[in-house]
gemmi code that builds the backbone of each chain (N, CA, C; Angstrom):
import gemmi

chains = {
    "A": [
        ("UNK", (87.173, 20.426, 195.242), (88.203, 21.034, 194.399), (87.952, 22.523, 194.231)),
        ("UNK", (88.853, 23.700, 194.093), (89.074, 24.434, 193.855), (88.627, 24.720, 192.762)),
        ("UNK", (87.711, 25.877, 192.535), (87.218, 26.015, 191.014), (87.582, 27.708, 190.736)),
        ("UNK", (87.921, 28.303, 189.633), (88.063, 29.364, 189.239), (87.619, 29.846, 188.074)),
        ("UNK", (86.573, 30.558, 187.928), (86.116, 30.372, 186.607), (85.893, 31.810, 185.991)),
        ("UNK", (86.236, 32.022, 184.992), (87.032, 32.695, 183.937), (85.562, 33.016, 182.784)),
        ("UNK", (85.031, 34.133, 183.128), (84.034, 34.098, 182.191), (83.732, 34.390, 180.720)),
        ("UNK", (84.635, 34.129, 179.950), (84.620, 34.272, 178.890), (86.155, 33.391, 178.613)),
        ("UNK", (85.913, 32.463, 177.486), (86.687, 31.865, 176.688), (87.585, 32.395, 175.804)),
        ("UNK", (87.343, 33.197, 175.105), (87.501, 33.698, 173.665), (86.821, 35.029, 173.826)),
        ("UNK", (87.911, 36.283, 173.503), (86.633, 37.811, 173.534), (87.723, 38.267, 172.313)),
        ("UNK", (86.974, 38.668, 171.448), (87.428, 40.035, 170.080), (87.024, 41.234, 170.683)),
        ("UNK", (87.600, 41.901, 170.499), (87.450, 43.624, 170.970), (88.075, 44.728, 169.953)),
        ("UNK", (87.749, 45.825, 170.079), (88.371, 46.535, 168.708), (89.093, 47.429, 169.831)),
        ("UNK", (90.129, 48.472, 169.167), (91.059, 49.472, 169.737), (90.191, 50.638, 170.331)),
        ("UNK", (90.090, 50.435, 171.726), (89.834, 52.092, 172.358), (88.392, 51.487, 172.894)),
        ("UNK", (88.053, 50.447, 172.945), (86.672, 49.621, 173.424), (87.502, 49.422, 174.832)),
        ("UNK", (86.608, 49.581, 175.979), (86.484, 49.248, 177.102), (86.200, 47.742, 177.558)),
        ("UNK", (86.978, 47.020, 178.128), (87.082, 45.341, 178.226), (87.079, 44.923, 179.719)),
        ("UNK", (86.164, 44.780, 180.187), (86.138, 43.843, 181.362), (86.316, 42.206, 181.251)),
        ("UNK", (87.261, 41.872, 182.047), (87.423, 40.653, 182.365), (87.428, 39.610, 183.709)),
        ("UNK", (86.055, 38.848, 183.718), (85.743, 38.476, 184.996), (86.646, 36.980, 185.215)),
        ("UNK", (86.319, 37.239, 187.015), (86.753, 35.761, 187.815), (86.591, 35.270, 188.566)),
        ("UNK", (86.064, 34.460, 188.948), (85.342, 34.291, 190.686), (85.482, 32.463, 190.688)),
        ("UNK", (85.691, 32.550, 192.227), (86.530, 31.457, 192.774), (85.664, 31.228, 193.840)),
        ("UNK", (85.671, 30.001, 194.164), (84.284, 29.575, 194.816), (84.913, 28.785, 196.294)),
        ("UNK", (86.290, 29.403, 196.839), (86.986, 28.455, 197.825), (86.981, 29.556, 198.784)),
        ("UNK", (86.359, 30.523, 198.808), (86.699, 32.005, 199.816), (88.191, 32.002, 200.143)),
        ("UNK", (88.836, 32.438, 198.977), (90.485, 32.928, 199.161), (90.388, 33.915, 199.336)),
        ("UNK", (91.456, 34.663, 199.712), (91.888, 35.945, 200.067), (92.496, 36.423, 198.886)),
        ("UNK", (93.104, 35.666, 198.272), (93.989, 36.196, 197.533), (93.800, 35.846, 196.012)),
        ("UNK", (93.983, 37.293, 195.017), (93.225, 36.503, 194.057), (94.322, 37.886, 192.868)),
        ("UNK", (94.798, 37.085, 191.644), (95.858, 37.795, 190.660), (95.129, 37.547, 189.358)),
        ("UNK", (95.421, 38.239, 188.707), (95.854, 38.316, 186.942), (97.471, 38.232, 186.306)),
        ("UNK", (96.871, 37.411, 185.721), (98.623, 37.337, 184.844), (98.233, 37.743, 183.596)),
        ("UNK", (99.266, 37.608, 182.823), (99.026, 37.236, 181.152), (100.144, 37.100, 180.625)),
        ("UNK", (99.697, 35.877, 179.609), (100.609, 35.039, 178.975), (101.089, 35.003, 177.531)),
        ("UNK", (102.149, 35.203, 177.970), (102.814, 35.868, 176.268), (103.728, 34.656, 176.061)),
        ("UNK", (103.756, 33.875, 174.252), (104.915, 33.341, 174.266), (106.435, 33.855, 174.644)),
        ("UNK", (107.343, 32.955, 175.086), (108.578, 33.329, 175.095), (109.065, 34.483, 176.428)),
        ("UNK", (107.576, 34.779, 177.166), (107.807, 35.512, 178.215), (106.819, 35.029, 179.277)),
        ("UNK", (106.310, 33.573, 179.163), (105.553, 32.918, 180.574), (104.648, 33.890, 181.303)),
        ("UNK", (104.473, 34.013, 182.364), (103.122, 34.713, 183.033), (103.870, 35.807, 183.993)),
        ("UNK", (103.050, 36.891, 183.181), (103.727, 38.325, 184.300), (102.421, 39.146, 184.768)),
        ("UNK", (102.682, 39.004, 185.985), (101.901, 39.758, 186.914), (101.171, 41.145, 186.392)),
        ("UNK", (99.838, 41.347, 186.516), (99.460, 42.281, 186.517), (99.030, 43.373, 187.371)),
        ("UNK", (98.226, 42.568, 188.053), (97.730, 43.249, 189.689), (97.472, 41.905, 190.482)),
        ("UNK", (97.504, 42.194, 191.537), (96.388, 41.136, 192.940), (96.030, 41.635, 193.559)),
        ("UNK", (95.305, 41.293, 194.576), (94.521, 41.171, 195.725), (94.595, 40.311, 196.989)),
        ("UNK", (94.656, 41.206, 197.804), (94.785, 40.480, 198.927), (93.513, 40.813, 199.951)),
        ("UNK", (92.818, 41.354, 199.502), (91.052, 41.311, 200.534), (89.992, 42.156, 199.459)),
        ("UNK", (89.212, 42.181, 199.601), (88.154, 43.252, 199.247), (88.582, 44.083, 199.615)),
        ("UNK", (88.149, 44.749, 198.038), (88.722, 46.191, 198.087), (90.369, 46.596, 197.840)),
        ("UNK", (91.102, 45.690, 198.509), (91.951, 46.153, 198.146), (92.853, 45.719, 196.949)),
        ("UNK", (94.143, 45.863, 196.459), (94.484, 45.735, 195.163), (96.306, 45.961, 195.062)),
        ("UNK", (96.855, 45.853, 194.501), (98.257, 45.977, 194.543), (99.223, 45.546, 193.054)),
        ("UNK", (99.802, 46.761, 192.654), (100.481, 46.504, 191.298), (101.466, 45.253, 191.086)),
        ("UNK", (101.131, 44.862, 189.829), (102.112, 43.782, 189.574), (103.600, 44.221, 188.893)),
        ("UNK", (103.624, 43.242, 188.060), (104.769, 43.927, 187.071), (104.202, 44.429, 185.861)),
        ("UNK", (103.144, 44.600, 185.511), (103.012, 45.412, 184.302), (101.739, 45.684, 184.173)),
        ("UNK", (101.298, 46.661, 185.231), (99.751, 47.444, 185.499), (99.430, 48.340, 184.015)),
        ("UNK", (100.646, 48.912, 183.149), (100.321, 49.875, 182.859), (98.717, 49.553, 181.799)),
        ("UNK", (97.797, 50.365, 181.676), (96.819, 49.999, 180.931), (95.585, 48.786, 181.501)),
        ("UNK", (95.823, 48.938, 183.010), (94.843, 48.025, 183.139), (94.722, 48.114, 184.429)),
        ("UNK", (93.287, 48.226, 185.134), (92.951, 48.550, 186.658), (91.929, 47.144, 187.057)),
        ("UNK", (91.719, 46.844, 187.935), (90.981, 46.255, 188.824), (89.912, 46.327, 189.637)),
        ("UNK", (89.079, 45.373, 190.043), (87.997, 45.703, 190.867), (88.084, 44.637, 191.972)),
        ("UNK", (87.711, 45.153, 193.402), (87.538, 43.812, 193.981), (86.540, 44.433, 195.460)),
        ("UNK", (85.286, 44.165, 194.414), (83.937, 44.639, 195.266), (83.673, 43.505, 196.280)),
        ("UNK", (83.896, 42.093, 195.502), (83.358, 40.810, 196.746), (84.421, 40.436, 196.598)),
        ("UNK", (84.612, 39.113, 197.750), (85.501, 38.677, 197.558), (85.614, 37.190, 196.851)),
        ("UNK", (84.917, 37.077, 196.315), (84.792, 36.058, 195.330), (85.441, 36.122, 194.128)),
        ("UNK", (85.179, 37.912, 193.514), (85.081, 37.987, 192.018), (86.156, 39.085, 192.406)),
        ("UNK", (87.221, 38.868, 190.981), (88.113, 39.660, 190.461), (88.390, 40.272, 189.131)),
        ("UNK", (88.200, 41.339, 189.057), (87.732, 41.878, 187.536), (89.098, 42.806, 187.244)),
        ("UNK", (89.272, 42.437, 185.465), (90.256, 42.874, 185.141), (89.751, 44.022, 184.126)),
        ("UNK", (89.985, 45.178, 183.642), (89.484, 46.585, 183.342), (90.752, 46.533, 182.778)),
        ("UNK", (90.677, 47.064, 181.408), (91.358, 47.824, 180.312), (90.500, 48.291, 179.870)),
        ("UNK", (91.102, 49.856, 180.149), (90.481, 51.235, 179.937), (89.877, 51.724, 178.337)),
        ("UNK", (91.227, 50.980, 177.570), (90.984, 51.493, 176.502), (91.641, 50.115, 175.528)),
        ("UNK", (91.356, 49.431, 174.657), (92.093, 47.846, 174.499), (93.225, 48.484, 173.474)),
        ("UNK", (94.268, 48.390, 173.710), (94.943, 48.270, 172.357), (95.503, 46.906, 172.059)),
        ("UNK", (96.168, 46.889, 170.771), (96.651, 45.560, 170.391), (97.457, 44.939, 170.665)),
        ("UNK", (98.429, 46.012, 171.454), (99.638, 45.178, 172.555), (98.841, 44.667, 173.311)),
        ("UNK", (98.036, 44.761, 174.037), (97.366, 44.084, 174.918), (96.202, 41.978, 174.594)),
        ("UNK", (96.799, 42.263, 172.997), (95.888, 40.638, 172.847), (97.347, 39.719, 172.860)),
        ("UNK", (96.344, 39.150, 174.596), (97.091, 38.052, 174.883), (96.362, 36.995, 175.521)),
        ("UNK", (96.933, 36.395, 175.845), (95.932, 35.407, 177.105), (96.206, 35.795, 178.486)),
        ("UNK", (94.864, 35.692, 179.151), (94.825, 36.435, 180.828), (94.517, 35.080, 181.497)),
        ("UNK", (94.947, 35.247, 182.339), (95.105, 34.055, 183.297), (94.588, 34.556, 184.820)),
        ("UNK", (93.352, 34.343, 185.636), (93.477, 34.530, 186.975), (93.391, 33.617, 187.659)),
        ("UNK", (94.069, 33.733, 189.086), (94.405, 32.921, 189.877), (93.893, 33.365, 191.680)),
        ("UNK", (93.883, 32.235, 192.311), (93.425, 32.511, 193.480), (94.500, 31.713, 194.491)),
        ("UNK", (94.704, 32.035, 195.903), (95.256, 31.139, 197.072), (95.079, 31.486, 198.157)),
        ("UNK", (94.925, 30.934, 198.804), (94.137, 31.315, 200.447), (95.730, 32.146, 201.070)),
        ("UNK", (95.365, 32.751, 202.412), (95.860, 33.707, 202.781), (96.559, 32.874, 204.145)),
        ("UNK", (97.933, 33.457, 204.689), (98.493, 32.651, 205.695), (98.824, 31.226, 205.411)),
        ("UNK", (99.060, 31.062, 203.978), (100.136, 29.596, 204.086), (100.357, 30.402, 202.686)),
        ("UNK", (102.109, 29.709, 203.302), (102.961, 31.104, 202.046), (103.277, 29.802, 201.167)),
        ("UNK", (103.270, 28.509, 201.464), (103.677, 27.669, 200.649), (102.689, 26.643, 199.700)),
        ("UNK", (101.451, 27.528, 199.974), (99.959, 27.053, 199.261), (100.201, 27.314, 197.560)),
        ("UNK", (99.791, 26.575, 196.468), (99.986, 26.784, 195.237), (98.674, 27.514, 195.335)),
        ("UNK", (98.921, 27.958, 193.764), (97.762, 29.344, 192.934), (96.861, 27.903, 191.748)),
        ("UNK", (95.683, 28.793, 192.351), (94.699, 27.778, 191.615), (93.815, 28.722, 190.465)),
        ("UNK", (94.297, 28.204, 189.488), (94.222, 28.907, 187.840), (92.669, 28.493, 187.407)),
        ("UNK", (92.416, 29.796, 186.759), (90.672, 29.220, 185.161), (91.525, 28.994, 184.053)),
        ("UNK", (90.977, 28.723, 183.213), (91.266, 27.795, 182.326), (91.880, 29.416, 181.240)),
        ("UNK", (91.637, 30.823, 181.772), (91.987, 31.706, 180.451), (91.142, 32.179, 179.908)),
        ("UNK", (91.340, 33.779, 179.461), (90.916, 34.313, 178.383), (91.538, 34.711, 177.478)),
        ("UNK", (91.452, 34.121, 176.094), (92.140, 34.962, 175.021), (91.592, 36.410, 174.211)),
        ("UNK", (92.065, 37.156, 174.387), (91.611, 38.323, 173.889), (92.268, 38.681, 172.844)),
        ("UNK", (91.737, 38.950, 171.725), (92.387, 39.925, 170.490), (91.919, 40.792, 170.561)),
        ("UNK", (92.648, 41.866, 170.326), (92.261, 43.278, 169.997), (92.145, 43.925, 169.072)),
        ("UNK", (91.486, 43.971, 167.956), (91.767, 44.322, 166.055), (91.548, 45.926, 166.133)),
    ],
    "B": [
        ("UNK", (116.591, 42.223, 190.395), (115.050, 41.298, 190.876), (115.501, 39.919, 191.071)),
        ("UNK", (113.907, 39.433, 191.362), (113.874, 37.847, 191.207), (114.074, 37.350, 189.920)),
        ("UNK", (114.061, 36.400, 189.302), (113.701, 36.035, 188.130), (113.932, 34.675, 187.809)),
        ("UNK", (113.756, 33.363, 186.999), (113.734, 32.359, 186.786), (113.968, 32.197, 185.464)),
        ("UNK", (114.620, 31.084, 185.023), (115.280, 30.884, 183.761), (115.130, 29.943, 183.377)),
        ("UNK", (114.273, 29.407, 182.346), (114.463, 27.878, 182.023), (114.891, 27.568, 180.986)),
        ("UNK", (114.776, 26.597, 180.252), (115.454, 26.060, 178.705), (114.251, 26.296, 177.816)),
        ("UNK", (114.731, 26.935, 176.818), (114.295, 26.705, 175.938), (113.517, 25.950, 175.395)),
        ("UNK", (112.213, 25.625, 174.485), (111.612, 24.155, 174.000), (111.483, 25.356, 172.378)),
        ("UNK", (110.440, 23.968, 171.268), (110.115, 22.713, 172.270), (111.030, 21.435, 172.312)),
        ("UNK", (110.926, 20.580, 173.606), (111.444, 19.421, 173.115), (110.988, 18.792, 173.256)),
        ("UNK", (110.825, 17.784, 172.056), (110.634, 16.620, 171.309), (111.184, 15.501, 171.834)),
        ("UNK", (110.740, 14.598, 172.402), (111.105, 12.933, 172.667), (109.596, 11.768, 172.114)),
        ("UNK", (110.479, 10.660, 172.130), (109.373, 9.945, 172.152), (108.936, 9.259, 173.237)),
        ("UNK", (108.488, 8.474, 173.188), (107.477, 8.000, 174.559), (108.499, 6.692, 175.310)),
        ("UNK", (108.488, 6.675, 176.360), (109.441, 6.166, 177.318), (110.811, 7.467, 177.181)),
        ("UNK", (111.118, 7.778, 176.773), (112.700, 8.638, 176.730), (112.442, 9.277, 178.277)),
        ("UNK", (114.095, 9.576, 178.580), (114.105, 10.748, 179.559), (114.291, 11.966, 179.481)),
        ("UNK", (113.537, 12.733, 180.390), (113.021, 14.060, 180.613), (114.041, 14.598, 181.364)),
        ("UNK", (114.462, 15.787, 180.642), (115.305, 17.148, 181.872), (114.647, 18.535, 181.334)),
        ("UNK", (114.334, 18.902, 181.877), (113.578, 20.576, 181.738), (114.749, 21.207, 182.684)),
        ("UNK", (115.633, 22.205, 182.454), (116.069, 22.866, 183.311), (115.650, 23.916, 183.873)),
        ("UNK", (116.177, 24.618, 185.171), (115.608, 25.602, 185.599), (116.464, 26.323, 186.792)),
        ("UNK", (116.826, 27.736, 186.436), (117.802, 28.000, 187.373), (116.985, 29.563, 187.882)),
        ("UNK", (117.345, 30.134, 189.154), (116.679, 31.548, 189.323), (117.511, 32.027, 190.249)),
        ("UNK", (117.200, 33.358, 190.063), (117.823, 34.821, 190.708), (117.329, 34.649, 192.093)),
        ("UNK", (117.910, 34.647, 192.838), (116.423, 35.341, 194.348), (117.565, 35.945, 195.559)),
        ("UNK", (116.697, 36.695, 196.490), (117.007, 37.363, 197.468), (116.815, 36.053, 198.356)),
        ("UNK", (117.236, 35.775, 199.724), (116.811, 35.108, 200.465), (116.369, 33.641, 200.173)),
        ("UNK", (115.379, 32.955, 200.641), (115.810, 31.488, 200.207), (114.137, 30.961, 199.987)),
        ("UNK", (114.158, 31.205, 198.403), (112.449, 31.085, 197.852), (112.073, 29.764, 198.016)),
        ("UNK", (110.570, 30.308, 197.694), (109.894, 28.483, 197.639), (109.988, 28.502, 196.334)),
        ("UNK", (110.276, 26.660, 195.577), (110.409, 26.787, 194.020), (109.309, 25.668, 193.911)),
        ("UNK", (108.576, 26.063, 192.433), (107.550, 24.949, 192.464), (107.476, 24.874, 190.580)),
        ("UNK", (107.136, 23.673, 190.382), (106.917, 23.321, 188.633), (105.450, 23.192, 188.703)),
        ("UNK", (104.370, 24.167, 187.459), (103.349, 24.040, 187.250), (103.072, 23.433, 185.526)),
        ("UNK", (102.042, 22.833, 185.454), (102.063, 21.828, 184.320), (100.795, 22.777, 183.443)),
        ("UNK", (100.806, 22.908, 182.400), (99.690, 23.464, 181.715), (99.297, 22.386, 180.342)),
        ("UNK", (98.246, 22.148, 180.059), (97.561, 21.289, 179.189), (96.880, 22.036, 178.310)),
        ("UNK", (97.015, 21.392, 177.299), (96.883, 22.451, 176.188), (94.506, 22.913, 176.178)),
        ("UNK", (94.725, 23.825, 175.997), (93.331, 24.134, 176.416), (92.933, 24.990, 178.084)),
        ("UNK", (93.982, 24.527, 178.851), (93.445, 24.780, 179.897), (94.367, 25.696, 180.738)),
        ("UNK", (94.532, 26.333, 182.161), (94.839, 26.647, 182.797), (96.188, 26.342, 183.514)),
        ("UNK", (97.048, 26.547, 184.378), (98.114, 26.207, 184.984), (97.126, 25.531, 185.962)),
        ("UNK", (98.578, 23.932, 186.269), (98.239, 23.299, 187.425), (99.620, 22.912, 188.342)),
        ("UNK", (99.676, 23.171, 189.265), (100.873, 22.837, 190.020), (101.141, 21.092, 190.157)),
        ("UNK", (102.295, 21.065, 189.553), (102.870, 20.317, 189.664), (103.719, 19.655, 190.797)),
        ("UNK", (104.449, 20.321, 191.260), (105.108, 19.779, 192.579), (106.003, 21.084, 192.893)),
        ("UNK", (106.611, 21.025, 193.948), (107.018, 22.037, 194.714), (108.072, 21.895, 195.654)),
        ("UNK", (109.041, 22.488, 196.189), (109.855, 22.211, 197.390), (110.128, 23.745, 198.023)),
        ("UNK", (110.295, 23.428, 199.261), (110.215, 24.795, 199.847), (111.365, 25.134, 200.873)),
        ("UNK", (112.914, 24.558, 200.745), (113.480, 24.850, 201.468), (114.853, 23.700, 200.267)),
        ("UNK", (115.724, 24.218, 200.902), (117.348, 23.379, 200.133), (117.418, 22.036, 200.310)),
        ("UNK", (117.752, 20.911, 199.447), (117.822, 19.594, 199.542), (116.646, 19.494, 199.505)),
        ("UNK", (115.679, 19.656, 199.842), (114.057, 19.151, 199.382), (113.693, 19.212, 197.755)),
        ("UNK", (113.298, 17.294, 197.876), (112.976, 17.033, 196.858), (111.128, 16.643, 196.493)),
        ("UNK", (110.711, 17.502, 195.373), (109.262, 17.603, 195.339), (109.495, 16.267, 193.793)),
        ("UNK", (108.041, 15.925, 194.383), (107.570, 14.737, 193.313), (106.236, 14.397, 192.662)),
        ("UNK", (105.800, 14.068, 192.207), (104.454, 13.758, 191.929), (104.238, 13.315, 190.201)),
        ("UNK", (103.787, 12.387, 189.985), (103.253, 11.424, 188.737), (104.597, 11.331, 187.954)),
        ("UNK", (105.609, 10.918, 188.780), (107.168, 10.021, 188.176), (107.807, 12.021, 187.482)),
        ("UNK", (107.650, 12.882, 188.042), (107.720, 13.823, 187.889), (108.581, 14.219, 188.979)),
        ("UNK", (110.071, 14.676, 189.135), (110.759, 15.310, 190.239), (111.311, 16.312, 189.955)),
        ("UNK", (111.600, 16.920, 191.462), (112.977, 18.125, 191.388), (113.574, 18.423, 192.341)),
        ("UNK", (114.752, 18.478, 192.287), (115.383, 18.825, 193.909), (115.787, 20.221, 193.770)),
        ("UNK", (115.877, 20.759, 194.431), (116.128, 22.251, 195.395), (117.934, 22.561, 195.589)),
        ("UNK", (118.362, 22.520, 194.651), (120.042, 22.980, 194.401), (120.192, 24.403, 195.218)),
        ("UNK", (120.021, 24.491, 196.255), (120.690, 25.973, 196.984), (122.224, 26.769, 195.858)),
        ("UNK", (123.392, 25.476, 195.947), (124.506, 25.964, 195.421), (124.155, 25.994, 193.981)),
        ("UNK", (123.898, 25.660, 193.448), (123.833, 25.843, 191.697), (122.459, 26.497, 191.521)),
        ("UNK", (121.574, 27.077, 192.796), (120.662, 27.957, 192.500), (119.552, 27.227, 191.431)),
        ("UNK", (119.155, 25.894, 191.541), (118.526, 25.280, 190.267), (117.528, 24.301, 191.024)),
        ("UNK", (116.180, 23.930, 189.457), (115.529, 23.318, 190.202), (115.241, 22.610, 189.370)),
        ("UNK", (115.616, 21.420, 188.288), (115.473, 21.220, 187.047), (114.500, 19.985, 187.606)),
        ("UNK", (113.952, 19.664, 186.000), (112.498, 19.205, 186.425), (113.148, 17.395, 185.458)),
        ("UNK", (112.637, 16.127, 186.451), (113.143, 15.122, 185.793), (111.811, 14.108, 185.444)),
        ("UNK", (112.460, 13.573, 184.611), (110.986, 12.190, 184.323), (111.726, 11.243, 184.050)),
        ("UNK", (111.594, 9.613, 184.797), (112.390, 8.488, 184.016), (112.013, 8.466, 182.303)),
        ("UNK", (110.756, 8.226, 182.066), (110.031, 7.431, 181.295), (108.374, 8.594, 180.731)),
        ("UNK", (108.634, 9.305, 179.686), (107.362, 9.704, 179.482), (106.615, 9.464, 178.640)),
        ("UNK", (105.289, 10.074, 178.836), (104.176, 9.773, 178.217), (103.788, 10.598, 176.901)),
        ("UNK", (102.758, 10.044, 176.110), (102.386, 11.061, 175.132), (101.410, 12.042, 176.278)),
        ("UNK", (100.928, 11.557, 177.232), (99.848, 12.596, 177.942), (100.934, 13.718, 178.705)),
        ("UNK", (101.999, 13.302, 178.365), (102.607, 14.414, 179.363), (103.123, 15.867, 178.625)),
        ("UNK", (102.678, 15.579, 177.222), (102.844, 16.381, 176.474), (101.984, 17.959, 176.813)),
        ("UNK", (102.736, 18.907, 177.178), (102.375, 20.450, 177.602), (103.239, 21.257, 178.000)),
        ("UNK", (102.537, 22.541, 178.449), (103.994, 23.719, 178.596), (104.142, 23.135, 180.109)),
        ("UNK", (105.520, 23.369, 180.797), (105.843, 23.379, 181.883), (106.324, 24.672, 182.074)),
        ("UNK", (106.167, 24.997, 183.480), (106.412, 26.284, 183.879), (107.131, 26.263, 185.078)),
        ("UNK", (108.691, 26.611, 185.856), (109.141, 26.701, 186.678), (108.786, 28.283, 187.451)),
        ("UNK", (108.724, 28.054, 188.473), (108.544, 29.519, 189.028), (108.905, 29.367, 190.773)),
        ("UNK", (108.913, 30.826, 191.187), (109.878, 30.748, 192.596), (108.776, 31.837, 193.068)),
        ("UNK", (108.486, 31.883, 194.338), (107.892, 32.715, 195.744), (108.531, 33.831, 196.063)),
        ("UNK", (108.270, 34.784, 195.158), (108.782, 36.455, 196.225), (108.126, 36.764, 197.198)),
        ("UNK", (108.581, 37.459, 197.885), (107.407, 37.909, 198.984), (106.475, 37.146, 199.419)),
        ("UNK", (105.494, 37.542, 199.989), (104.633, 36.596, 200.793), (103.265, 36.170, 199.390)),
        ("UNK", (103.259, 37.028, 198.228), (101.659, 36.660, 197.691), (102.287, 36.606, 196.132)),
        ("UNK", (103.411, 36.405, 195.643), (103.782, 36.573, 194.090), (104.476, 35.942, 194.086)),
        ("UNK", (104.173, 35.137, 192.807), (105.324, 34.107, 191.770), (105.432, 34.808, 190.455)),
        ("UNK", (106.637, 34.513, 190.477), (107.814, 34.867, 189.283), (107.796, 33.278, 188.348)),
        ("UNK", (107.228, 33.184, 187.713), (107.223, 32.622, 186.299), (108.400, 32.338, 185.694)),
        ("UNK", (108.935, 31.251, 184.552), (109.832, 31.635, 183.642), (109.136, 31.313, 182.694)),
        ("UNK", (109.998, 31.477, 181.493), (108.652, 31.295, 180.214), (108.255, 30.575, 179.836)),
        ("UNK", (108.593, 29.498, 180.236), (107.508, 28.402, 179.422), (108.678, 27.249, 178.761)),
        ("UNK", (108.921, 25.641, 178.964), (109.236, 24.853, 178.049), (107.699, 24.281, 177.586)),
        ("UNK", (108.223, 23.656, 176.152), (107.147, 22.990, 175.612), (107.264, 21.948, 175.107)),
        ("UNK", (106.975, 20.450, 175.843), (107.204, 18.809, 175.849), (106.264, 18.662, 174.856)),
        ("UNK", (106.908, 17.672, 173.754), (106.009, 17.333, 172.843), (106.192, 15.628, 172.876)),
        ("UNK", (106.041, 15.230, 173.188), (106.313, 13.489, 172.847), (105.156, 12.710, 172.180)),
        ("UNK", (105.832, 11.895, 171.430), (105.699, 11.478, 170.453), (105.395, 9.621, 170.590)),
        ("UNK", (104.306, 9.238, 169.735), (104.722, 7.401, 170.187), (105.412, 6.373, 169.754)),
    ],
}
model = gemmi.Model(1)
for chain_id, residues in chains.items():
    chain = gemmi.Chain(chain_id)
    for i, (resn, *xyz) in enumerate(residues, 1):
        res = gemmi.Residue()
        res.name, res.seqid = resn, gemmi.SeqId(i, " ")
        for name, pos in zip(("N", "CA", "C"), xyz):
            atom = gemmi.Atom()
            atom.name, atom.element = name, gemmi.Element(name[0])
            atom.pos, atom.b_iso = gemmi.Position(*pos), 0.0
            res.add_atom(atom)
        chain.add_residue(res)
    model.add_chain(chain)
structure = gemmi.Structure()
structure.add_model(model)
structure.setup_entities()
């Protein structure tokens, strides 16, 4: 089975604190996203990945960059946290060359931002 | 854009009743549509999927067919469970590496 694991459960952070958020997937995908999940507005894209190194905007980058040193692990970076930003993050992974492969999810991080 | 539309929740049934989640979307060209199931605590899990018109996706008394003309992919159950209680999520294939989401129904059933 597909595992994706989401290293942190639960993170508090205060305004203008620097927030990394890890993910690493243990199926060697290619392809690997952040969402985040807001009631009443389901899961909107933040960034993905489609190899090491590289990276590609979602629908709503603003305030938040990426890393993708291996290709295992996908790290989500907010520069500076504000409180629009406490939501739940969701990353996801799917192998590369089958366009009709589903996205294999961690279980989430909820972040508040006080 | 793309975009996907579903109904509103939550809704409330009790156990055996039937299930309709609707789900209709925007798209360019002719997407893959798939229903993902989320449990409370945990992560999205795909549910079932169809990837072309008249294709009907299924899995655990869980269906949906692929409406090209009414652009829809509504999600059915004869008979449900209290375990089936969670958000469902319809979503459609842009491009080759992104899904478009809609927001979320939320099944609550009851025994």
């Amino acid at each position: 089975d597909v595992k994706v694991t989401q290293s942190s459960r639960y993170l508090v952070k205060r305004t203008g604190e620097k927030v990394f958020l890890e993910c690493v997937q243990d199926m060697d995908h290619e392809n690997m996203f952040w969402y985040r999940q807001d009631p009443g507005l389901g899961l909107r894209l933040i960034y993905f990945s489609y190899d090491v190194k590289m990276k590609e905007k979602g629908d709503i980058p603003e305030g938040y960059s990426v890393s993708r040193e291996k290709k295992e692990r996908f790290s989500l970076i907010l520069e500076s946290a504000s409180t629009n930003q406490t939501s739940m993050y969701l990353c996801a992974s799917s192998p590369s060359g089958q366009e009709n492969s589903p996205l294999h999810f961690g279980n989430g991080t909820r972040l508040t931002v006080t | 854009g793309d975009s996907v539309t579903q109904m509103e929740g939550p809704v409330t049934l009790s156990e055996e009743a039937f299930l309709t989640i609707n789900c209709t979307y925007t798209a360019t060209g002719y997407p893959s549509l798939f229903w993902y199931v989320q449990y409370p605590g945990e992560g999205l899990q795909l549910l079932l999927k169809a990837t072309k018109a008249d294709d009907k996706g299924s899995n655990k008394g869980f269906e949906a067919t692929y409406r090209k003309e009414t652009t829809s992919f509504h999600l059915e159950k004869g008979s449900v469970q209290v375990s089936d209680s969670a958000v469902y999520f319809c979503a459609l294939r842009s491009g080759y590496n992104k899904l478009i989401f809609g927001a979320g129904t939320r099944l609550a059933v009851h025994p």
